[in-house]
C-alpha positions as a Markdown table, in Angstrom:
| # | Residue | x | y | z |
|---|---|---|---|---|
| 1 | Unk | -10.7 | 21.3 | 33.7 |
| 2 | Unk | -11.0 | 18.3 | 31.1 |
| 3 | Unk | -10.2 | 19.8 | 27.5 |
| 4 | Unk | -13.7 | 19.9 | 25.2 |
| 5 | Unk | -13.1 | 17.9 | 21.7 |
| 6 | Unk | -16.6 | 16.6 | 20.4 |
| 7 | Unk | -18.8 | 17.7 | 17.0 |
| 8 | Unk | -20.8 | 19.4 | 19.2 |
| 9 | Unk | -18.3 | 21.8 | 20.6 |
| 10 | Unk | -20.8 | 25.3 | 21.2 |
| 11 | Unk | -23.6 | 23.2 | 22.7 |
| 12 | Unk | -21.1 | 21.4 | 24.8 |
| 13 | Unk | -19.3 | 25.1 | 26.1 |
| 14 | Unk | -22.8 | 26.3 | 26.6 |
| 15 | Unk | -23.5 | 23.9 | 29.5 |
| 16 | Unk | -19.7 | 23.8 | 30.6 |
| 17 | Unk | -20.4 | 27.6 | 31.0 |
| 18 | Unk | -23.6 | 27.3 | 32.7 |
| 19 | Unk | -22.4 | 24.8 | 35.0 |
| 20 | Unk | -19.5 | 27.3 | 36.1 |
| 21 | Unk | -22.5 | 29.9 | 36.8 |
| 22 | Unk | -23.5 | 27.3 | 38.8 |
| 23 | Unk | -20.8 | 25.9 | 40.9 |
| 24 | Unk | -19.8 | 29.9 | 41.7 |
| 25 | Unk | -16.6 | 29.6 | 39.3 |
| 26 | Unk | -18.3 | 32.7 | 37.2 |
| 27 | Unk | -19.9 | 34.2 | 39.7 |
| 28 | Unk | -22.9 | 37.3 | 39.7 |
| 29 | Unk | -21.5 | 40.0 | 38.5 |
| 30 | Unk | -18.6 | 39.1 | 37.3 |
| 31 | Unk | -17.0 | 40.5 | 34.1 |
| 32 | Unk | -16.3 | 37.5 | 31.4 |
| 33 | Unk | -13.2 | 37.2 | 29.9 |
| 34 | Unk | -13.9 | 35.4 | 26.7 |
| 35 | Unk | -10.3 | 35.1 | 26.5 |
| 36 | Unk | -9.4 | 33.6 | 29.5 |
| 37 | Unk | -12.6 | 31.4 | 29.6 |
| 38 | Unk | -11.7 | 30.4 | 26.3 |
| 39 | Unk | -8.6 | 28.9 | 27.6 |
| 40 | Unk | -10.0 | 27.5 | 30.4 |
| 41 | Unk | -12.3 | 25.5 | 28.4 |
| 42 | Unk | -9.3 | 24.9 | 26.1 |
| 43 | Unk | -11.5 | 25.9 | 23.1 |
| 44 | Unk | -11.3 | 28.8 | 20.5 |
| 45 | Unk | -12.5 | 32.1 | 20.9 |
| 46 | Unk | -15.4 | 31.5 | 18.3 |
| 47 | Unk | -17.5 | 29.0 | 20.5 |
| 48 | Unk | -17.3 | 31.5 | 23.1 |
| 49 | Unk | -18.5 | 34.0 | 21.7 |
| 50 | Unk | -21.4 | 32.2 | 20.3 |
| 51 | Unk | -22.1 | 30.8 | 23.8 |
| 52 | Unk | -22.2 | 33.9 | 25.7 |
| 53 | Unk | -24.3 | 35.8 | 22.9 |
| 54 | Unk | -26.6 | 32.7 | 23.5 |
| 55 | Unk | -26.8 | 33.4 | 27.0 |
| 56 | Unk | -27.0 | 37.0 | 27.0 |
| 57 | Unk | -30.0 | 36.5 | 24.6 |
| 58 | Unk | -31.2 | 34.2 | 27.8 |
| 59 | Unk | -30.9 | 36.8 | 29.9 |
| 60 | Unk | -28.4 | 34.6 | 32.0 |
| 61 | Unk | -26.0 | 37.5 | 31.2 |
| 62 | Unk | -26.2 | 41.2 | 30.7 |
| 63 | Unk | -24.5 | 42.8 | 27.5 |
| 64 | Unk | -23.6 | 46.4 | 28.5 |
| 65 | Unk | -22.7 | 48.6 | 26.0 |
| 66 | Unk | -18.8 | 50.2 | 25.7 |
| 67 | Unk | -17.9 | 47.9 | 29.1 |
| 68 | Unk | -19.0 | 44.1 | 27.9 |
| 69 | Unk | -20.7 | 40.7 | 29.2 |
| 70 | Unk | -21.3 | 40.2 | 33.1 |
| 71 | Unk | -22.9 | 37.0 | 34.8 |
| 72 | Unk | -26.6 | 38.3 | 35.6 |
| 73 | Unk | -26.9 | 39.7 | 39.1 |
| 74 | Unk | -30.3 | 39.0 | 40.1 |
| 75 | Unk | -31.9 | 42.0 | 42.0 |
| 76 | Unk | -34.8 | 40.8 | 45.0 |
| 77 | Unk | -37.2 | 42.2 | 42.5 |
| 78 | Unk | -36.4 | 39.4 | 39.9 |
| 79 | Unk | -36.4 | 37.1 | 42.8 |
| 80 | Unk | -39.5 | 37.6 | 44.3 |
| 81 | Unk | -41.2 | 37.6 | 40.2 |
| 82 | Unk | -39.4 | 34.8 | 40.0 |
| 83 | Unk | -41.1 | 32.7 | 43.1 |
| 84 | Unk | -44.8 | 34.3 | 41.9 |
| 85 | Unk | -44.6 | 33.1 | 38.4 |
| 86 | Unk | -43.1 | 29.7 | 39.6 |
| 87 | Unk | -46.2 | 29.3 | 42.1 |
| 88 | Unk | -48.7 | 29.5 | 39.6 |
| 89 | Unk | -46.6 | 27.7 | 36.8 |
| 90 | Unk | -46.5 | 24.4 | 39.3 |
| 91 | Unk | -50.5 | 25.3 | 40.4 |
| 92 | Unk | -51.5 | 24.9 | 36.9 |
| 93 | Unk | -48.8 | 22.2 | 35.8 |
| 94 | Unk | -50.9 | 19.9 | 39.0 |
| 95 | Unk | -54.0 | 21.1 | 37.8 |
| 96 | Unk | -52.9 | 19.6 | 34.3 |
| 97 | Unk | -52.2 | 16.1 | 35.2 |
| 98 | Unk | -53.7 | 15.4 | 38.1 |
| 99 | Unk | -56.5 | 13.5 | 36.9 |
| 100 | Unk | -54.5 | 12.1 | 34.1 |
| 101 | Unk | -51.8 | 10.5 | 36.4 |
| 102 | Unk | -51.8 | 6.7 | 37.2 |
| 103 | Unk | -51.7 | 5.7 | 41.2 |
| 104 | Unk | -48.4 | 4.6 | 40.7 |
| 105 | Unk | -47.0 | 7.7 | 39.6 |
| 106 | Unk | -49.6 | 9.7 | 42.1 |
| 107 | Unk | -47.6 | 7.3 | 44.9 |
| 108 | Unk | -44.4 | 8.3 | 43.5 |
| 109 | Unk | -45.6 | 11.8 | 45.4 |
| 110 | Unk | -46.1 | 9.7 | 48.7 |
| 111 | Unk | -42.8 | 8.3 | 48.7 |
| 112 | Unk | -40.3 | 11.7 | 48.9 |
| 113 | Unk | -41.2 | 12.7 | 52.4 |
| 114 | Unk | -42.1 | 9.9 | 53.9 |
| 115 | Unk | -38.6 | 8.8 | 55.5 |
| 116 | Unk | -37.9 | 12.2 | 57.3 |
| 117 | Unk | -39.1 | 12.5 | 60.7 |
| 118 | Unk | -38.7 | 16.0 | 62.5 |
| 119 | Unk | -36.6 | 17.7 | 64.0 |
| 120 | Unk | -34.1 | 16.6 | 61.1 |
| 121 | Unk | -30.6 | 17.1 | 61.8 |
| 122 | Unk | -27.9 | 18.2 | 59.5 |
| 123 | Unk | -27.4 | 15.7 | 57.0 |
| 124 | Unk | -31.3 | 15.3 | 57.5 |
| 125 | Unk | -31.8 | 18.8 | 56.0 |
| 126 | Unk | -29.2 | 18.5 | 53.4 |
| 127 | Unk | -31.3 | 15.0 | 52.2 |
| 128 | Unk | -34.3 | 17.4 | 52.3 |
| 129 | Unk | -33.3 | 19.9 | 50.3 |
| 130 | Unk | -32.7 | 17.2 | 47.7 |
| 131 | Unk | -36.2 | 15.6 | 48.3 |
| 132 | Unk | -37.6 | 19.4 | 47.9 |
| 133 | Unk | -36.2 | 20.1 | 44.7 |
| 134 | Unk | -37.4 | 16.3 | 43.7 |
| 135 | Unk | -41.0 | 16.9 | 44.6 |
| 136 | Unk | -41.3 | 20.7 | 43.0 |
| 137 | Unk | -39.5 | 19.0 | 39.7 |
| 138 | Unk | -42.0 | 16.2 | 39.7 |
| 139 | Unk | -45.0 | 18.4 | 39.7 |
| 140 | Unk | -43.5 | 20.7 | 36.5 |
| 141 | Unk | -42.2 | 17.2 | 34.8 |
| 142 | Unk | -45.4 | 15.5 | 35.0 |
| 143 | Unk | -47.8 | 17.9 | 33.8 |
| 144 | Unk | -46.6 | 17.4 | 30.1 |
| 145 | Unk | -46.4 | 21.0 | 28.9 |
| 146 | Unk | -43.4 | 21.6 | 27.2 |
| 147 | Unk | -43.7 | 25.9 | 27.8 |
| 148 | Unk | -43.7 | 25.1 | 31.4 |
| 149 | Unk | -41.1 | 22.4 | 31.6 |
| 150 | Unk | -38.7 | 25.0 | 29.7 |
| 151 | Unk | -39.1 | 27.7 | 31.8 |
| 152 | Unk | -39.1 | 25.8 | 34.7 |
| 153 | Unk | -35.5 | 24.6 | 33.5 |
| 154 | Unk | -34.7 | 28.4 | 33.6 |
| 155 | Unk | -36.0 | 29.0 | 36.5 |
| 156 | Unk | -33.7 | 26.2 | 38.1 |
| 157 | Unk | -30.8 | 27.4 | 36.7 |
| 158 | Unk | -31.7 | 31.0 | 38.1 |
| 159 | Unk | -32.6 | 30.1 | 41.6 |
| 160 | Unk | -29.4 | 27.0 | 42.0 |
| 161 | Unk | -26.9 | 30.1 | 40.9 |
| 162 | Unk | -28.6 | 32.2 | 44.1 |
| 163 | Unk | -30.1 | 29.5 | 46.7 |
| 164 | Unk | -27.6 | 27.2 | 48.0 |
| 165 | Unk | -29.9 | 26.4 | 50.7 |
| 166 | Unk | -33.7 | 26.0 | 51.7 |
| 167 | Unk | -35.7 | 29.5 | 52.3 |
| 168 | Unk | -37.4 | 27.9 | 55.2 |
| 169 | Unk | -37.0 | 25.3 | 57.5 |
| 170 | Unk | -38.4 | 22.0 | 57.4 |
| 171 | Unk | -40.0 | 22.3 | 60.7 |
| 172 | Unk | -42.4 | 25.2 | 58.4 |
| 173 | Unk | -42.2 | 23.7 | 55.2 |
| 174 | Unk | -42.8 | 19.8 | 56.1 |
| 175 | Unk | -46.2 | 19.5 | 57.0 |
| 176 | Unk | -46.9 | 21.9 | 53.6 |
| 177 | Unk | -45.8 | 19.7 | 51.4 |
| 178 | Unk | -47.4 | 16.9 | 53.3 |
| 179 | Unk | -50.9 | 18.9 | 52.6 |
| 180 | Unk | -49.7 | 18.8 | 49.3 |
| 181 | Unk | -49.4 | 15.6 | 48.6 |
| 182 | Unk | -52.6 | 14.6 | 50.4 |
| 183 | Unk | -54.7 | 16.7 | 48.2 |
| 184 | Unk | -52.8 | 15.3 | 45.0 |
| 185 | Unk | -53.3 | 11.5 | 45.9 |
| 186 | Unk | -57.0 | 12.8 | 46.8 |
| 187 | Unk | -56.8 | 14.1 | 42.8 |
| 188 | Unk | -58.2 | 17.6 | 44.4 |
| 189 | Unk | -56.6 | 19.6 | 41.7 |
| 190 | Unk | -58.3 | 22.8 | 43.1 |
| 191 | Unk | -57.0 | 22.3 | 46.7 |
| 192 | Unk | -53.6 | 20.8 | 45.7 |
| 193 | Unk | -53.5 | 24.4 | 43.2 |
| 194 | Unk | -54.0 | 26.3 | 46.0 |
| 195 | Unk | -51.4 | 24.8 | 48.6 |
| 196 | Unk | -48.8 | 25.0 | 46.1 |
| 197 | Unk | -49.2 | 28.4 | 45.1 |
| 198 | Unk | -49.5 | 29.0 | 49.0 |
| 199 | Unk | -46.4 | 27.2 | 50.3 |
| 200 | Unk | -44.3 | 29.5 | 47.2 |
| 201 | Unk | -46.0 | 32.4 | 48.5 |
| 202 | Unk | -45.0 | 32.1 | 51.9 |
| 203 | Unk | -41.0 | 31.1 | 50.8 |
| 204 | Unk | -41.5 | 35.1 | 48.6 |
| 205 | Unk | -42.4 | 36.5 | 51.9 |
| 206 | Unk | -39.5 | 35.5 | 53.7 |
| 207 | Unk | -37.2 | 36.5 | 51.0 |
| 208 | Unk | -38.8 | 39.4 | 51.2 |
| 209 | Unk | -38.4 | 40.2 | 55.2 |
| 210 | Unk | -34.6 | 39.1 | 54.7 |
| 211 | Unk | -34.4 | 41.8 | 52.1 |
| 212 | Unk | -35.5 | 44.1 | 54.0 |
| 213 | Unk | -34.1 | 43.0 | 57.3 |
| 214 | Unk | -30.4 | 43.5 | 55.5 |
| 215 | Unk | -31.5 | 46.7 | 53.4 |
């Protein structure tokens, strides 16, 4: 790994760590060596240690007393609070813009699925996934609100360290979002409100038999 040098060396180890949560290098769980991490990032110890602090008081890590700092295992709890409150943020973040939007940024909506033709194969759903992430962003990003963009940003970072891939297929999920955008290039803020909240419902209830399937 590329040796940090720059004036802003904690905010630069603070995303250099978080991208290591990310890729699985520091995985959920996992004890951190602020030594060793340290010298992976080829920094001192004091960045470090101002970094995971940072994240600890992010909740991204856990500070246990007498043992230290652990990558933040995510129990299906925080999961499944996670996808409730992320429903409702990106109902209310649509109901916030939709009538504020110009067409051409309403059409932007129109143009993420519209290639895709089921069944998709496998660099199909990989392509997908990508196009799913890009549509749920959109409606967060647009709405202006700078609470919900923030925690949305959170929320990312939470659900990328856990989700590799998509809940549900696109054969289920596909003509949701379709709905979706229909109702948001109809400016139906009420309907479009209550798909979205919907489709993130549904996704918590198969995380939820999975859980208990493997329990």
């Amino acid at each position: 790994m590329a040796k940090i040098k720059n004036d802003h060396l904690v905010d630069l180890v603070y995303e250099k760590v978080k991208q290591m949560i990310l890729d699985g290098a520091l995985i959920p769980g996992e004890k951190i060596n602020k030594i060793e991490l340290a010298n992976i990032l080829g920094v001192s110890i004091t960045p470090v240690n101002e970094v995971v602090n940072r994240l600890a008081g992010e909740k991204f890590i856990d500070k246990i007393n007498g043992s230290g700092y652990y990558v933040k295992k995510l129990t299906f709890e925080d999961l499944k609070d996670f996808f409730a409150v992320r429903a409702g943020l990106e109902g209310i973040a649509i109901r916030l813009c939709i009538n504020e939007l110009s067409n051409k940024k309403l059409n932007e909506f129109n143009n993420i699925f519209n290639k895709f033709i089921l069944p998709l194969n496998g660099e199909e759903v990989k392509r997908y996934l990508k196009a799913d992430q890009k549509f749920h962003e959109k409606i967060i990003n647009l709405c202006g609100n700078s609470i919900i963009i923030d925690f949305n940003k959170n929320f990312n970072f939470v659900m990328k360290s856990y989700q590799k891939g998509l809940i549900r297929p696109p054969k289920e999920t596909f003509s949701e979002h379709m709905e979706i955008i229909k109702s948001i290039l109809e400016r139906n803020g009420q309907k479009a409100q209550e798909l979205i909240i919907s489709h993130h419902l549904k996704s918590r209830e198969v995380l939820k038999t999975k859980h208990l399937k493997y329990e």
